[in-house]
N, C-alpha and C positions, 0 to 999 in steps of 0.2 A: 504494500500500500504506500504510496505517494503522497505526503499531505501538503498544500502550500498554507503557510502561513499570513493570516492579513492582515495589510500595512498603516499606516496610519490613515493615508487618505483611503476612504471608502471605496469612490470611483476616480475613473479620471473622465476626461471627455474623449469622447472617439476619435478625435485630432492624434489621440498618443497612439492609437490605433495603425494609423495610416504605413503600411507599407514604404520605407521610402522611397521615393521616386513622384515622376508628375503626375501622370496616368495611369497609373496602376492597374487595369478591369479589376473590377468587384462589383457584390450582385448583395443590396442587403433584402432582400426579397425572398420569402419563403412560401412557403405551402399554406390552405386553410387553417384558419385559427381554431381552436377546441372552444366549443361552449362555454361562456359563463355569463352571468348577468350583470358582470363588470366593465371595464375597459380592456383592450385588447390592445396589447403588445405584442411587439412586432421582433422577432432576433435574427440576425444577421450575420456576416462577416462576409471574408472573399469566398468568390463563388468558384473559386479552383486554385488550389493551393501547389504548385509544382516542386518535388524534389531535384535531390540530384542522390544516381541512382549509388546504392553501398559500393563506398571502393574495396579495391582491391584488399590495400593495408590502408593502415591508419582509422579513425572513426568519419564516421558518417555527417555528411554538412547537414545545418540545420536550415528549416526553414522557419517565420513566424507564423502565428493565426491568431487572431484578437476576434474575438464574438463580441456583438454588441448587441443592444436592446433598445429599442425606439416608443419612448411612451407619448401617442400622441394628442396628450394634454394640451392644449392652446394658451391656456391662464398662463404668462409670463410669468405671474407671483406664485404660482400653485408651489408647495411641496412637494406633488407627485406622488406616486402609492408608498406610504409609508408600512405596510406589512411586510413580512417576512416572505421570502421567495428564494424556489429552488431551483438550482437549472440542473440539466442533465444530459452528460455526454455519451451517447452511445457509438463504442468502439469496434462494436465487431464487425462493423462492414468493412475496416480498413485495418483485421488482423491480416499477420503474414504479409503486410503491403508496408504500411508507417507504422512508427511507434510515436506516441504522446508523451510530453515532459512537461513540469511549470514549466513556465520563463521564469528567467529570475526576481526580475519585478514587477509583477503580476499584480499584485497589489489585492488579489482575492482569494477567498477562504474556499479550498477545492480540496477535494480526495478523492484518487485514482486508485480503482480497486478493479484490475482483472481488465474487462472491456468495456468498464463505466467510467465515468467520473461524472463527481456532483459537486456542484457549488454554490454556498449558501449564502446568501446576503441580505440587508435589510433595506428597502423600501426599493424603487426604479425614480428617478429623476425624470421631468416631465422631459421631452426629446431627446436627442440619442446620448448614449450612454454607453460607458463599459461594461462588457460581465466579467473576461478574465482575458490573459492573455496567455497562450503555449507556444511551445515549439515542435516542431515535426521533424521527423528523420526517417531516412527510408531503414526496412528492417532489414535484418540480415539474411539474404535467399532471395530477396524480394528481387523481380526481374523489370527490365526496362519497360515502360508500357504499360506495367499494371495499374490500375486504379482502385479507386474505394470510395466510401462517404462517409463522413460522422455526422450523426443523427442529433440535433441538436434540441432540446425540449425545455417548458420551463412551468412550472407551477406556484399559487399563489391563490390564496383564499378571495373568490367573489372575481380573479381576472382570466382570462383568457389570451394562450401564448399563440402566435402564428410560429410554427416548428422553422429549423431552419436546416438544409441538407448541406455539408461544405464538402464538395468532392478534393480528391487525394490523389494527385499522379506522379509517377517515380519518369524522370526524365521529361525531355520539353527543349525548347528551343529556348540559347541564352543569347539575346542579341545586347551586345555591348559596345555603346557609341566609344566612338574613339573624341579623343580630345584637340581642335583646332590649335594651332601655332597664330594665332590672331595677333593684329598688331592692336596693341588697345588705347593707347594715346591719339588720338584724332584731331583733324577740324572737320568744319563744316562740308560735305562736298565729298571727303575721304569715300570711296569704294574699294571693298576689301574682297575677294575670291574667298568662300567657303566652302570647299571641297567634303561635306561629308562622308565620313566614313564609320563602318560598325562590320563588328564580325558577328557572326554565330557559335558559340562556346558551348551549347547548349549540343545535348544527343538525338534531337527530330530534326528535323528544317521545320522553317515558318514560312505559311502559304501567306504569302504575300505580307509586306509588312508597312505600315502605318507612321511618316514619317508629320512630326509635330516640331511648328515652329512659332516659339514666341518672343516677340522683341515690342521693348518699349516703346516709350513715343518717339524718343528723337533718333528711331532709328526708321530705315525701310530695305525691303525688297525689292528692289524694281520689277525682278521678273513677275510675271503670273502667269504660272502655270496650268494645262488644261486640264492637266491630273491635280490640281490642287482647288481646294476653297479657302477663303479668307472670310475672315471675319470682322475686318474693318482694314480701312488705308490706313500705313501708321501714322500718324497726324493729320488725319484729314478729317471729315464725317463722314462716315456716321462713325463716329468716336466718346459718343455718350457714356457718359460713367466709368470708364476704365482707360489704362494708362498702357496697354497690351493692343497689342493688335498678334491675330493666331493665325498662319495656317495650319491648315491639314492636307498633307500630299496621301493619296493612295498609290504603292508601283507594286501592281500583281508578280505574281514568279514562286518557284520554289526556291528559299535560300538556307542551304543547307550545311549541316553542321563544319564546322573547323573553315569555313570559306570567310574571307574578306570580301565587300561589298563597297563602291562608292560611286558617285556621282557621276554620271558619265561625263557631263559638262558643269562643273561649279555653279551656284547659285552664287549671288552676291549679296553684300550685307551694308550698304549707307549710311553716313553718318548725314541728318539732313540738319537744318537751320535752325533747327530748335534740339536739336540736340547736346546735351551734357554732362548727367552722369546715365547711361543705358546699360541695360541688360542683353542680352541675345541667348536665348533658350531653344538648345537641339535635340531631339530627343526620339528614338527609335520604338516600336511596338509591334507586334506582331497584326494585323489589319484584321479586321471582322468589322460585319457589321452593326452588331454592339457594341464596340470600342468606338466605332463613330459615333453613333448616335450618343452616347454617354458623354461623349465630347463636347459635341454640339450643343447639347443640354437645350435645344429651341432658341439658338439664339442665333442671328441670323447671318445666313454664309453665303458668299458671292462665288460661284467659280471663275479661273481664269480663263483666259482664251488664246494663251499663249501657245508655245511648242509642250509636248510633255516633259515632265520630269522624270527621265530615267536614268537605271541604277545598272554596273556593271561590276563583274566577278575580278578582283584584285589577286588573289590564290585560291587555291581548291584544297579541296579536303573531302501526321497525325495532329492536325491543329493541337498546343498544350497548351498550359500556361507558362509565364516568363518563368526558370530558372532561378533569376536574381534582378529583380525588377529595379534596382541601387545603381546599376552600372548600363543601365539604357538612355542616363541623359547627362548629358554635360553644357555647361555654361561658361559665358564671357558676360566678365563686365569693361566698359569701357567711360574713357575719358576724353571728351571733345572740347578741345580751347576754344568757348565761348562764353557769354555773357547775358544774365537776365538783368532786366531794371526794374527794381519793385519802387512803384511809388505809392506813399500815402497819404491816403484819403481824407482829408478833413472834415468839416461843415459849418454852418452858421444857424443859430437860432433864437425866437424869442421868446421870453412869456415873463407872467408873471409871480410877486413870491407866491408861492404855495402851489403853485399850478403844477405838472409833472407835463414833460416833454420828451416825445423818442426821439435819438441822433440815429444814425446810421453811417456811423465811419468805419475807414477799410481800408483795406490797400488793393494794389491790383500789379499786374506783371504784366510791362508791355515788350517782355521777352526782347531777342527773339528766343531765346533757352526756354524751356521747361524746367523745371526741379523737382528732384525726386528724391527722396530718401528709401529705394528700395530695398536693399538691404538690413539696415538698421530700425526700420519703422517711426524714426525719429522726426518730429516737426520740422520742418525747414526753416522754420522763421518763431520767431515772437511777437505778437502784434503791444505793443505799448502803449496805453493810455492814463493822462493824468487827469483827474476829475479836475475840473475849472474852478473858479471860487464861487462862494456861494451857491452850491448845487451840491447834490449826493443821489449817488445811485441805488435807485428801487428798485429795478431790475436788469440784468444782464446775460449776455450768453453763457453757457454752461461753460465750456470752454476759458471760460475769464475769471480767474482767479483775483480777488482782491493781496495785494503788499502795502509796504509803509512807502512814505515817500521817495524811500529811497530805493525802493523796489528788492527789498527783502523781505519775509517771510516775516506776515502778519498772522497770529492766531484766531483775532476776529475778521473775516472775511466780508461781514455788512460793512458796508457806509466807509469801504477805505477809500482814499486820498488817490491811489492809484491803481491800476488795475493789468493784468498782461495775460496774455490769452496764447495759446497754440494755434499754430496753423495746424491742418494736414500734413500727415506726410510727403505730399506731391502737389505739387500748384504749376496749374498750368500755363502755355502762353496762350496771354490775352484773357485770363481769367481773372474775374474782380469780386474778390472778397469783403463781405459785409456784418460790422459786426454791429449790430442794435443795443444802445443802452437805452435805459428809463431815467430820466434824472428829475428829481424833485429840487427845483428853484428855492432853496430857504431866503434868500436876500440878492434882490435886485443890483449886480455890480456889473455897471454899465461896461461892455467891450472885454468881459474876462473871459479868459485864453485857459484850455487846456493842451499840452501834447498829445499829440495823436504823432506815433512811431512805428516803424518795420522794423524790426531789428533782429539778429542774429539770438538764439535761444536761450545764450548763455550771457548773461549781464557783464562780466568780468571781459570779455572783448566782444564787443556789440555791430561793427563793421560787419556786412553779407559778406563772403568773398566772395560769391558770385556776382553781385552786381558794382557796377563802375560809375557808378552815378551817386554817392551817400549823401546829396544836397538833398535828395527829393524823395527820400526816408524819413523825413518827416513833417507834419503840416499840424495846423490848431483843429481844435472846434473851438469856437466863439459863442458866447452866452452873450443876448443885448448889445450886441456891435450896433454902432453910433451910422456909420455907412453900409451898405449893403455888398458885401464882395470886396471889401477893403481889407480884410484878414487873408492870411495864407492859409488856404481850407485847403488845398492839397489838387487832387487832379480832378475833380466829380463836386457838384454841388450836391445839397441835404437832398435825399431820397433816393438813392443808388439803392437798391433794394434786391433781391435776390430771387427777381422772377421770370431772367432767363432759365437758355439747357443747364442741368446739372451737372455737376462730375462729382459724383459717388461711387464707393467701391468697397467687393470684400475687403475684408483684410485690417481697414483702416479705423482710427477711432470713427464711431457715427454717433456719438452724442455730443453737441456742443461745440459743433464746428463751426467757424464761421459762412453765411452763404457765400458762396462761389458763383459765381456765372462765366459761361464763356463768348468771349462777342469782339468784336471790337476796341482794342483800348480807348477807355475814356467815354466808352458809349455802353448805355446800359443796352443788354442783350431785349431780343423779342422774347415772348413764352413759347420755350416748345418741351420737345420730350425731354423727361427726366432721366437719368441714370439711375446708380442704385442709392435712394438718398435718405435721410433722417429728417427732424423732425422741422420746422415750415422756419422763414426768418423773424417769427414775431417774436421781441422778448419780453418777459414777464417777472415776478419778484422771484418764482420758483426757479422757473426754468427758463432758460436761455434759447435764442431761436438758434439755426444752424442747419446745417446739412450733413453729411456725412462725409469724412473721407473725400480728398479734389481725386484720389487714385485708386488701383487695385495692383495688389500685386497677386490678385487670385485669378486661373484661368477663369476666363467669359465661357469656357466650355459647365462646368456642372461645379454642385458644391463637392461632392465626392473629390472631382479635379483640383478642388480649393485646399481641401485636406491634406493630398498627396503632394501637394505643392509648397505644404509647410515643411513636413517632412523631407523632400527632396532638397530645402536650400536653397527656395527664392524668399518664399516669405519667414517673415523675423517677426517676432513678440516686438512689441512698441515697450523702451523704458522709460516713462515719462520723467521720473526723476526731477518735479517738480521744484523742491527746497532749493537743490544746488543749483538749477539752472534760471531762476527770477532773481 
């Protein structure tokens, strides 16, 4: 018997789940749910789990399998079933084929006995969730090609589980992207030759294989190929809500095992005019037509109608699953000698004592760069504002944190003197951010001036180094100005408001950002579709208006693709790190 022991955190989220890699296929979809007068949960995991087959000598490589459970409660605030609940693995369709182990940090209460294992835990979390995590190894005798399935079940007083089958195959095609020799320092204009290449390590061939590309904004493709769809022009529209632009190549063929594979003619990779820190994401799969569609996730793809894209055999040497899905993509990041100019946004207003008045000041990037903090998930900027005299703020965006005057760490966060807010991790060009305070007039002081500033996140050196412009970082708002447009309000008069297109995205903070729009510098956008965004630009005493995230660093293909893309090492945890850096 097997026992694992459980850890301090209860569950984790099915993020930790994620196979490494971008695309990983997985399938959290099971069979009919059993009876009961409860809610009905849903469990899960990959929907084919590939070994590599027992070697000769030494011990047998592993592979992982994380099960999860999907409670689909709605209530944001709910607890989620707080009863006791069991799950249950049944092994015997994949004796003589794999063998079952904890993982090591598993973090759940399971014991393996014979061809079962059961794991016991207390309550399900409203949406998805972990049950446990293991590993698999092929058994010893086990032959190339064999399969199986673990039967996965779960009970629980008043709910009802939809079972889950995860099938088990010894060998499989291992296709592993090789890694470019890219030149990464750029300018504008730079076109680089991307010759992909990937072998097959793996003991089947792969009927055809599924080649994915993701590059940021300031980057492009020029080709478009007839075997490929795209999912947006890199900087162009329709570029709503994400900072990605995807293809997806299909190149039919058998590619089989121990053979190199590559590009018959190079694709190319652009650095364009708004280009300045970018990513470019290569990445190989074995093609079906559920790996597409999983891809795609409904969202919408253009084909080209250039030449095809095809693939030739470099050296020589049963659809499965990947092998080692960790070693199917690799990435560049690059750097292009350019320049964004953030300017900010002032305004001018009147009223009287007692009366409350909304501002709407901002800043805005009249590029030509973009900025992105992709890796790091870190703000690009700090938006700085000092309350003017006679006035205090009622209400503000979430995002904006009240300091002392000197823009250190206040512990009452009402009624401060000065205020500094987060951008997004990505801001685009020609994007103009708005952030709405509420200010309550205590005393009439004719022509008083607050700062309104962009600035760099960390207070201790407050210079952008991206932008080459630091005169027009900062502008007033003006309470009771004497003349009308006589104060430096910055690039936008009062009402810049945030009811153009949006730019939202996984990945990013979405509460309490400031609105964004994209349009014309200096001109508020028209209203059209939104991206993925948070909540509306009105501010209030509670909550702050904003929008979500100007970026994504999560594929526009599915959430699933969003997961495996943490995992794989594009997307980063955001450390806000608040204290040291106001």
């Amino acid at each position: 018997m097997t026992r694992l022991s459980p850890r301090t955190a209860l569950r984790r989220t099915a993020g930790g789940l994620a196979v490494a890699g971008l695309l990983a296929a997985g399938s959290l979809a099971g069979g009919a749910p059993a009876q009961a007068d409860g809610p009905a949960f849903t469990l899960g995991g990959p929907a084919e789990t590939a070994l590599h087959p027992y070697p000769e000598t030494g011990t047998p490589q592993k592979s992982s399998l994380g099960l999860t459970v999907h409670n689909p409660d709605p209530d944001p605030e709910s607890t989620g079933y707080e009863g006791e609940v069991t799950y249950t693995l049944d092994l015997g369709g994949i004796a003589g084929i794999a063998e079952l182990s904890p993982a090591q940090d598993t973090g759940a209460d399971c014991e393996i006995t014979g061809d079962t294992a059961v794991c016991h835990d207390h309550g399900v979390h409203a949406g998805l969730s972990s049950v446990a995590d293991f590993e698999l190894a092929a058994a010893k005798g086990s032959k190339d090609g064999a399969s199986g399935t673990i039967e996965v079940t779960g009970s629980a007083d008043g709910v009802a589980f939809t079972p889950f089958a995860a099938k088990v195959t010894i060998g499989g095609p291992d296709l592993v992207m090789k890694q470019l020799p890219f030149e990464q320092r750029l300018r504008p204009g730079d076109l680089q030759p991307a010759p992909i290449t990937f072998t097959n390590e793996g003991t089947t061939a792969a009927d055809g294989v599924l080649l994915t590309l993701m590059y940021s904004r300031g980057l492009d493709i020029p080709e478009r190929y007839a075997n490929c769809e795209y999912s947006g022009e890199a900087g162009e529209e329709p570029f709503e809500g994400f900072v990605w632009a995807t293809a997806l190549c299909s190149v039919p063929g058998s590619y089989e095992p121990g053979a190199t594979y590559t590009l018959a003619a190079p694709l190319s990779v652009e650095a364009t005019d708004r280009a300045y820190h970018d990513t470019f994401v290569y990445r190989i799969d074995e093609d079906g037509a559920a790996q597409r569609s999983a891809q795609r996730a409904g969202a919408p793809f253009t084909r080209g109608t250039g030449p095809e894209l095809a693939l030739r055999k470099v050296t020589a040497a049963a659809r499965s699953a990947d092998l080692d899905p960790r070693d199917n993509q690799q990435e560049a990041d690059f750097r292009t000698e350019n320049t964004a100019n953030f300017v900010a946004v002032g305004s001018e207003t009147v009223g009287a004592a007692g009366e409350t008045v909304t501002v709407d000041i901002g800043f805005r990037n009249d590029g030509p760069a973009w900025i992105g903090n992709l890796r790091s998930g870190e703000p690009v900027a700090a938006f700085d504002f000092t309350v003017p005299e006679g006035a205090v703020v009622t209400g503000k965006p979430d995002s904006c944190q009240g300091v002392t005057a000197e823009g250190k760490y206040r512990e009452d966060r009402t009624g401060a003197p000065r205020y500094v807010c987060d951008t997004s991790m990505t801001v685009r060009d020609g994007a103009e951010v708005s952030y709405p305070f509420e200010l309550k007039i205590t005393a009439v002081v004719p022509g008083a001036e607050g700062a309104v500033r962009i600035r760099d996140p960390w207070l201790s050196d407050p210079g952008l180094p991206f932008d080459p412009k630091p005169a027009d970082n900062t502008a007033q708002l003006v309470l009771n100005g004497g003349d009308s447009g006589s104060a430096n309000t910055g690039g936008t008069s009062e009402g810049t408001t945030g009811t153009g297109s949006t730019e939202g995205g996984a990945g990013g903070d979405t509460g309490g950002q400031g609105t964004q729009t994209s349009g014309t510098p200096g001109t508020p956008s028209a209203s059209g579709t939104s991206g993925n965004t948070g909540a509306s630009g009105s501010a209030s005493t509670d909550t702050g208006g904003g929008l979500a995230s100007t970026g994504s660093v999560a594929l526009t293909a599915s959430a699933a693709g969003a997961v495996a893309l943490a995992a794989g090492g594009v997307l980063y945890a955001t450390t806000r790190r608040r204290a040291q850096r106001v």
